[in-house]
C-alpha positions in Angstrom: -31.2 -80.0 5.8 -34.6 -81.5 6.4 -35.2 -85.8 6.1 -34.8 -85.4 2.7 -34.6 -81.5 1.5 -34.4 -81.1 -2.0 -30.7 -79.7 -3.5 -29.8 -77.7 -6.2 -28.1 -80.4 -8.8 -24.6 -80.1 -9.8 -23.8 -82.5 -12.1 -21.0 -82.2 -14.8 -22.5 -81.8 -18.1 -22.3 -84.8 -20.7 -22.1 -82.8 -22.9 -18.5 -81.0 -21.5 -16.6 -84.1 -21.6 -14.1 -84.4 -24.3 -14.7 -87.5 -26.5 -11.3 -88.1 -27.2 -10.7 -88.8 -23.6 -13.6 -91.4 -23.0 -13.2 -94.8 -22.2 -15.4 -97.3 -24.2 -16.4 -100.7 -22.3 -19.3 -103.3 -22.5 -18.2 -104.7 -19.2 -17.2 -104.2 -15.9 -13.7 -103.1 -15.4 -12.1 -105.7 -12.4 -9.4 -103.7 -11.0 -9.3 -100.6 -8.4 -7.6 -97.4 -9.5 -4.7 -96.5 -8.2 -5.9 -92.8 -7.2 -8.4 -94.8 -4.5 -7.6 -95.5 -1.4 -8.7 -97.5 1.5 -9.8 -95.6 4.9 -8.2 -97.5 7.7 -10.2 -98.6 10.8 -9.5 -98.1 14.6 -7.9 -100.3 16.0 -10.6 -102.2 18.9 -10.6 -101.8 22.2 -10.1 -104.3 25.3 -13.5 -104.6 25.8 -14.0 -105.1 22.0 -11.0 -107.9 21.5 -12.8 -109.9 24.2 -16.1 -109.5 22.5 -14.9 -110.4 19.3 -13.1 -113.7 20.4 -16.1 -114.6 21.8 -17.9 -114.6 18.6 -15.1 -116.3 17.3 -14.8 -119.3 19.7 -18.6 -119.9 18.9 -18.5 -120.2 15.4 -15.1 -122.7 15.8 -17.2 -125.3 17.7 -17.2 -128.0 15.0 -20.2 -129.4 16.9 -22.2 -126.1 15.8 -25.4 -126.9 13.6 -27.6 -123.7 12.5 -30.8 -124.2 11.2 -31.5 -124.8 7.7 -34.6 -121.9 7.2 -34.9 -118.9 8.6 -38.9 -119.1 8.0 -39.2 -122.4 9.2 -36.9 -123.4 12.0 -36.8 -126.4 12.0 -34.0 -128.9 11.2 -30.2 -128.3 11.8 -26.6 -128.8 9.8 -23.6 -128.4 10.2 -21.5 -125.9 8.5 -20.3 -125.9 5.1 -17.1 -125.2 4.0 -18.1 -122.5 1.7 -20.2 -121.5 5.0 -17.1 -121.3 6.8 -15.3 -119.7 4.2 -18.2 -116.7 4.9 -17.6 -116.5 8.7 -14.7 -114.2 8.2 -13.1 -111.9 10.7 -14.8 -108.7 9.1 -18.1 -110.5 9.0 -18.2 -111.2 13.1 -16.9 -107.1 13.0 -19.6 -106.0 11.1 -22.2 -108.0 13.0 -20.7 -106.9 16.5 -21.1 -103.2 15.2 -24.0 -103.6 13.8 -25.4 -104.9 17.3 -24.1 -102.5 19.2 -21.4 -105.1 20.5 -23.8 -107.3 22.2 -22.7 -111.0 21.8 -25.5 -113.2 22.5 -27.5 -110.4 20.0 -24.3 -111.0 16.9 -24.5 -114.5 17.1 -28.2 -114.8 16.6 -28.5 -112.2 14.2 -25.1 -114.6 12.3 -27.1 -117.6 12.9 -30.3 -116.2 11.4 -28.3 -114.7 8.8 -26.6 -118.5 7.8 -30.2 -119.9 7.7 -31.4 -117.0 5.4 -28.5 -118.0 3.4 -29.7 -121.4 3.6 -33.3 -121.0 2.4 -33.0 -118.1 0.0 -30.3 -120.0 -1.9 -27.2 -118.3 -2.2 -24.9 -120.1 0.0 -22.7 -120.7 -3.1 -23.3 -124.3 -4.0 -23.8 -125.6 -7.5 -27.7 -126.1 -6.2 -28.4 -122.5 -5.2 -31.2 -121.7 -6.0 -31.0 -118.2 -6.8 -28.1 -118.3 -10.3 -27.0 -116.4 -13.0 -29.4 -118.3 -15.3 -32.5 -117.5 -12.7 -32.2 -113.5 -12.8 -30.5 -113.2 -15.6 -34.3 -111.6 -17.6 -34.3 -108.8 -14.8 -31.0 -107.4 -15.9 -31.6 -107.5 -19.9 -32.8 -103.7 -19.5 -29.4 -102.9 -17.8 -31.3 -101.9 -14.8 -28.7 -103.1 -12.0 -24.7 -102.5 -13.2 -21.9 -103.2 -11.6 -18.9 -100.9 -12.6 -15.9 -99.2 -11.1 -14.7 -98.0 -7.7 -15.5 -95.2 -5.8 -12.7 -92.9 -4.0 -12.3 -95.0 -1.1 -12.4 -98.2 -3.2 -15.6 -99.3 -2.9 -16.8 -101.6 -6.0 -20.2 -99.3 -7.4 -23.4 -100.9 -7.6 -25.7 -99.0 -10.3 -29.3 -98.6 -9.8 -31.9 -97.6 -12.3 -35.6 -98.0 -11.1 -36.3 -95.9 -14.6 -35.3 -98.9 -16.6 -37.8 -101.5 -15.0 -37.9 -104.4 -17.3 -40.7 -106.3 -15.4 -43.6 -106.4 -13.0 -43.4 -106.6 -9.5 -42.6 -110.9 -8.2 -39.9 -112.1 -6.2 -37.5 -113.2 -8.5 -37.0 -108.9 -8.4 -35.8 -109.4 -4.8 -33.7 -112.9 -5.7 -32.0 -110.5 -8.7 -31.1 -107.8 -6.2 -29.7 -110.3 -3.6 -27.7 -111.4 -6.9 -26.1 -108.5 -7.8 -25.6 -107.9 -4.2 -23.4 -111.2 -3.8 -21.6 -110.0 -7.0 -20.6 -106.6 -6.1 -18.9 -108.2 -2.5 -17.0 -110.7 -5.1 -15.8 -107.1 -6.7 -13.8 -106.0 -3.5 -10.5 -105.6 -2.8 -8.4 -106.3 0.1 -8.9 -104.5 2.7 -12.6 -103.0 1.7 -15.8 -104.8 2.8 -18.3 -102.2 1.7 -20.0 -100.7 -1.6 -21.6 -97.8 -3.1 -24.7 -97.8 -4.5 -25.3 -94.9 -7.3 -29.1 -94.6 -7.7 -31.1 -92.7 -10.7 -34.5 -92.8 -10.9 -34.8 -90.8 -14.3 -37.0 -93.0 -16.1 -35.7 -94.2 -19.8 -37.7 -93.8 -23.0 -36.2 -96.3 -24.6 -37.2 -99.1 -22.1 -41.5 -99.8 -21.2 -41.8 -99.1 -17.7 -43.4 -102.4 -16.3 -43.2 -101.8 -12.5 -44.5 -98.0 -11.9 -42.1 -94.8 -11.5 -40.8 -96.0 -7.7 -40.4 -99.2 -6.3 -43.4 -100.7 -4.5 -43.6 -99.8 -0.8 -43.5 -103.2 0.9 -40.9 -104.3 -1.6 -39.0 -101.3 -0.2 -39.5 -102.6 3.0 -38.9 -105.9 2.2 -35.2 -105.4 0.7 -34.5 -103.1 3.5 -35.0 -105.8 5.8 -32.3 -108.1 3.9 -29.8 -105.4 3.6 -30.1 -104.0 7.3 -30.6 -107.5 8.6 -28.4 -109.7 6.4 -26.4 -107.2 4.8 -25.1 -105.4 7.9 -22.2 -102.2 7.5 -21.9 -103.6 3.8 -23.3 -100.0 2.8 -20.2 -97.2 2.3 -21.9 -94.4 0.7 -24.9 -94.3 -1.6 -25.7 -91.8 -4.0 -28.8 -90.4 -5.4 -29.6 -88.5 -8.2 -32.7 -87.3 -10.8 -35.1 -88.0 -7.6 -38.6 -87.1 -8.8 -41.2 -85.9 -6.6 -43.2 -89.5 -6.4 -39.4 -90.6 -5.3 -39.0 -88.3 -2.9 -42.4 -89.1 -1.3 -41.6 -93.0 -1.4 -37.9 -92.7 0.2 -39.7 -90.5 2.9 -42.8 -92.9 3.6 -39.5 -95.7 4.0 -37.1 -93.6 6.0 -38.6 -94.7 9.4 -37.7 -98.3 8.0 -34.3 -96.9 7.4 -31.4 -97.6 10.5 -29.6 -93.9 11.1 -26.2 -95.5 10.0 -27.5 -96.2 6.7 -29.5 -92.7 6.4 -26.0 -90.8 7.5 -24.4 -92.8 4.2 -27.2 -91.0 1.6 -26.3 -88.6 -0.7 -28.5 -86.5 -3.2 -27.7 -84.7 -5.9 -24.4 -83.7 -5.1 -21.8 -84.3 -8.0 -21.2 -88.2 -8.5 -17.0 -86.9 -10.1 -17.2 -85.7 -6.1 -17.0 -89.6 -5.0 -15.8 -91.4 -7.8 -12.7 -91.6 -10.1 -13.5 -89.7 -13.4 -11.9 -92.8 -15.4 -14.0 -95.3 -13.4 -17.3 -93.1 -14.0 -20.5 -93.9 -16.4 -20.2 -90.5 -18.7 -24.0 -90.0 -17.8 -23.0 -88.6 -14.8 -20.3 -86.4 -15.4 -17.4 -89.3 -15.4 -15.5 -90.6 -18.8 -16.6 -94.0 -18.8 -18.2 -94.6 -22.4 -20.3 -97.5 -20.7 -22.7 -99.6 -23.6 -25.2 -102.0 -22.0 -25.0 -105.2 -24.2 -26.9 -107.6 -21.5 -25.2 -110.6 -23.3 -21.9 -109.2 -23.1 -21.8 -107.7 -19.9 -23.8 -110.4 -18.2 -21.3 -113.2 -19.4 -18.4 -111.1 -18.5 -19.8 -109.7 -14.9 -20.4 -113.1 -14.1 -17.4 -114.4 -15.4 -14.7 -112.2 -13.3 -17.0 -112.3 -10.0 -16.5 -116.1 -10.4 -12.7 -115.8 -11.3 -12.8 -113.8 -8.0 -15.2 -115.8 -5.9 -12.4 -119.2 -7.0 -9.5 -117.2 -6.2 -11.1 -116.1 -2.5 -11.8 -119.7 -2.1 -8.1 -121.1 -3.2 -6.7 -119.0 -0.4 -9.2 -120.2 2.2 -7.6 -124.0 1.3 -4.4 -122.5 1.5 -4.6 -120.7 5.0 -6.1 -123.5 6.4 -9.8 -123.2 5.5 -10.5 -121.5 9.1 -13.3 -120.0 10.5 -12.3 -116.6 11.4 -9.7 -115.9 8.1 -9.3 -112.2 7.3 -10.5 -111.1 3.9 -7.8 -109.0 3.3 -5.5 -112.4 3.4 -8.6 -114.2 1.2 -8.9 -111.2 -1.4 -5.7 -110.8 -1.8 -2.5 -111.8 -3.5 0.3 -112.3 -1.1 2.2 -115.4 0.3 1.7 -114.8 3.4 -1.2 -115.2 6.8 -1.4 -111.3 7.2 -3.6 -111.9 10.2 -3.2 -115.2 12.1 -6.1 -116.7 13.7 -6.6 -118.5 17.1 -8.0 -121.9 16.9 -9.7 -122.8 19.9 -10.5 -126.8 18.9 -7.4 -127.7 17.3 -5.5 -130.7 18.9 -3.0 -128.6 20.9 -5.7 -126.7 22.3 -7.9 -129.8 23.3 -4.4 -131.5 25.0 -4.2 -128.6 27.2 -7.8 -127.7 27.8 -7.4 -127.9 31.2 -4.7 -125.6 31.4 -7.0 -123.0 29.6 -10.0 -123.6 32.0 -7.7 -123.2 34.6 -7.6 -119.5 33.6 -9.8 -116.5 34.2 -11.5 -116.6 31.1 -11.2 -112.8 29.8 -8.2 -113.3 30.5 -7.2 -116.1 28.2 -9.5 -114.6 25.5 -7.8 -111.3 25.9 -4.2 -112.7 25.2 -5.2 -114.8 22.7 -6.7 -111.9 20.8 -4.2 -109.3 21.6 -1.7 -111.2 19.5 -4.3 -110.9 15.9 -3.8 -106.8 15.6 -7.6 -107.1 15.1 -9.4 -104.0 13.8 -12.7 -102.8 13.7 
């Protein structure tokens, strides 16, 4: 198929969906169904175990500060604990892949990453700047929805350009970023990416203030957060009702796109394909009798991300509130430390640092890391 060649739609007709088998909801539902599953990973090699522990011993340094702006590199902290909390074993994987396994490259692309954090204002304090109460006019058209799981468990992210609610700023970029923090809050154990189902069909019902497609250098410009800040968070997206100023816009941002993310489009193909009919909007060929009520749904979205978001942090406290936790042990429910971690500045460490210098170091890293079961 060419860049982006044009296929035949198959969706499943609305309109050949029982009613007595639909499932009414105003909000999001806040459990996986138990026909999806969760693809495991391979296991890492040698090479990559070292790799990885070196990212890990980094980030440990308690004496580690990482500046406050990304734009403006200035001034240094330390790290938080809800920082910390962030800096999980998955997020140095996805990094590492996402820089081809170069370490000096993760770490500053992690570093930069904290500082973007830092400045845009979602690093999870009370004084974020970017809230609920900020963003909450850009989702009153319904625009962005989070609801259900895909096959492989991935929490879906709805898109819908068609119901732009307001003109092009930056508090559209700071809502996106929003939902996007939201939607991690929304996985299970075991998954760390999402789906994002797209639809540009444009709604009648809602005055278009933003044009048919998304401005081109705010295309850009949120393709440079995800790719850059967002790294292997994207599973599968899919894309549907593509007009032909959409198709001309996606191809004028394709060379902005990174080929892993391009390999992860879909369009046009049958959502009922990738996601559970029972966790599917009915608009697209699922049985989910989905309402948009913006003051229901926003209270309640918001409500079980935080419930989430709490319980994620409980369990950091629990294990120990260390850098390097996996979030399959922080999302999920059992007693106990799935996946142990090395602590290189702990007090036993430090007694017998000379013992570890002693060593050759990929050597010590490689049997400290060997014990983990680490995956990629």
């Amino acid at each position: 198929m060419a860049i982006f060649g044009k296929k035949k739609k198959e969706e499943t007709p609305e309109a050949q969906i029982d009613p007595s088998k639909l499932i009414k909801t105003e909000i999001p539902f806040d459990k996986v169904p138990s026909s999806a599953t969760i693809p495991q990973r391979d296991e890492l090699t040698k090479d990559q175990l070292l790799k990885y522990n070196e990212i890990l011993k980094h980030f440990q340094n308690p004496d580690l500060k990482v500046f406050t702006s990304e734009s403006k590199p200035l001034e240094k902290e330390s790290l938080s604990q809800l920082e910390k909390s962030w800096l999980t074993k998955e997020c140095f994987l996805r990094y590492l892949r996402a820089t081809k396994w170069n370490v000096d490259d993760c770490i500053k692309r992690i570093e930069g990453s904290l500082a973007w954090r830092r400045e845009f204002g979602i690093t999870g304090e009370d004084t974020d700047i970017v809230n609920a109460d900020l963003v909450s006019p850009e989702n009153e058209s319904g625009k962005e929805v989070i609801l259900g799981y895909e096959n492989s468990s991935r929490p879906i992210l709805y898109l819908k350009p068609g119901r732009q609610n307001t003109k092009t700023s930056f508090r559209q970029i700071q809502h996106m970023v929003f939902m996007l923090e939201k939607v991690i809050d929304f996985m299970p154990p075991g998954q760390d990416s999402l789906a994002l189902l797209i639809d540009f069909k444009q709604y009648d019902d809602v005055p278009n203030q933003g044009g048919k497609i998304p401005p081109v250098n705010s295309g850009r410009q949120v393709l440079n957060i995800l790719q850059t800040h967002y790294p292997e968070r994207l599973g599968k997206a899919l894309l549907t009702n593509i007009p032909w100023l959409g198709w001309t816009f996606l191809k004028i941002i394709h060379p902005f796109i990174d080929p892993l993310t391009r390999e992860k489009l879909v369009f046009d193909e049958p959502f009922p394909n990738y996601v559970p009919m029972e966790q599917l909007d009915k608009t697209y060929g699922g049985l989910v009798d989905f309402k948009y009520n913006h003051e229901n749904y926003w209270k309640e979205m918001n409500k079980i991300a935080q419930n989430k978001k709490t319980h994620y942090l409980k369990r950091f406290t629990k294990f120990g509130e260390k850098i390097g936790l996996s979030e399959f042990d922080l999302r999920g429910d059992h007693d106990d430390l799935k996946y142990p971690v090395f602590e290189y500045f702990n007090d036993e460490t430090t007694l017998n640092n000379e013992k570890i210098q002693s060593k050759t170091n990929d050597e010590e890293l490689l049997n400290n890391v060997e014990k983990l079961s680490v995956k990629a």
